[in-house]
N, C-alpha and C positions, 0 to 999 in steps of 0.2 A: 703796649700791651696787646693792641689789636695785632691781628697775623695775618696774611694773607688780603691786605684791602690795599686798589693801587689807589694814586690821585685825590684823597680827601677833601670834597670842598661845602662850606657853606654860604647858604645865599643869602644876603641881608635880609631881604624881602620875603624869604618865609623861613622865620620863626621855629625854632627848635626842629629845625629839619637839614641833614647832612645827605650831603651823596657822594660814592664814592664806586670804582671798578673793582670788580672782583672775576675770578676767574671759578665755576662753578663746577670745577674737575678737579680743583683743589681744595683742601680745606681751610677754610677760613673761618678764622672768629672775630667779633668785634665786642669791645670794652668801650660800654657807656656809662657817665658818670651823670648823675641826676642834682642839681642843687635848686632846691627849695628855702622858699625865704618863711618868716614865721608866720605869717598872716597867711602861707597853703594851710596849715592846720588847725584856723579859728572856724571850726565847724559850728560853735559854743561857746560862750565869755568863755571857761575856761580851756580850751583850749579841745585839741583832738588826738588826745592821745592811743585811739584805736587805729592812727595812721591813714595814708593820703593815698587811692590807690592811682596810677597813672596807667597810661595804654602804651606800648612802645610798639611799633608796625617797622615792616622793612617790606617794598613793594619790588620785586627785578624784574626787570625789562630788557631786550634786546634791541642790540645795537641794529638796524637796517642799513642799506646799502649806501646811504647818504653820511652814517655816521650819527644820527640821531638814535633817542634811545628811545621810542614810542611803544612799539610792541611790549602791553601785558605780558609777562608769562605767569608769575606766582605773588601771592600776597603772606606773609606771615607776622603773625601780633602775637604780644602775650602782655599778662597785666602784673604788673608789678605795684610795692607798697612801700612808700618810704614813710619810715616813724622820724617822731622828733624823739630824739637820742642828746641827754643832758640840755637841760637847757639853749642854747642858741647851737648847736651842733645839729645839723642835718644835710645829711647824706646819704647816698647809697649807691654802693655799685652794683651795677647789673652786667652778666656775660652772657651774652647772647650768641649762638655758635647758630653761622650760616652753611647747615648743611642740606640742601637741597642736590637732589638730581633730576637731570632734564631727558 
């Protein structure tokens, strides 16, 4: 469902975080899927049904002449809410479309 992302990879060692190549002359989206267990929503004994909100960031950086990606160039975040939906159901997708120009 993601378009336009090369190389997908995630790193054991940090935690709900993906990196992947993209080419910023094209357009590209990327399709994140959020799963929550029931205990994100015990705000309360009974429970949190005004929803859980979370931060989702995408950071790009530029590759230098050695092939490393160091160089900052842009930061974008947005906040998203996932609810508990029926009983043990919880999920949410988010589309997040990386359209920046440099």
């Amino acid at each position: 469902m993601s378009v336009g992302i090369i190389d997908p990879r995630a790193n054991p060692t940090q935690l709900n975080t993906v990196e992947f190549l993209w080419d910023p002359a094209k357009r590209t989206s990327v399709f994140i899927q959020v799963h929550c267990i029931s205990t994100e929503f015990t705000m309360r004994k009974h429970g949190g049904e005004k929803g859980v909100p979370f931060r989702v960031q995408i950071d790009t950086f530029k590759e230098n002449e050695n092939g490393e990606y160091t160089e900052h160039l842009h930061s974008a975040s947005c906040q998203i809410k996932v609810f508990k939906v029926f009983l043990d159901l919880l999920l949410s997708l988010v589309y997040f479309p990386l359209i920046f120009q440099f």
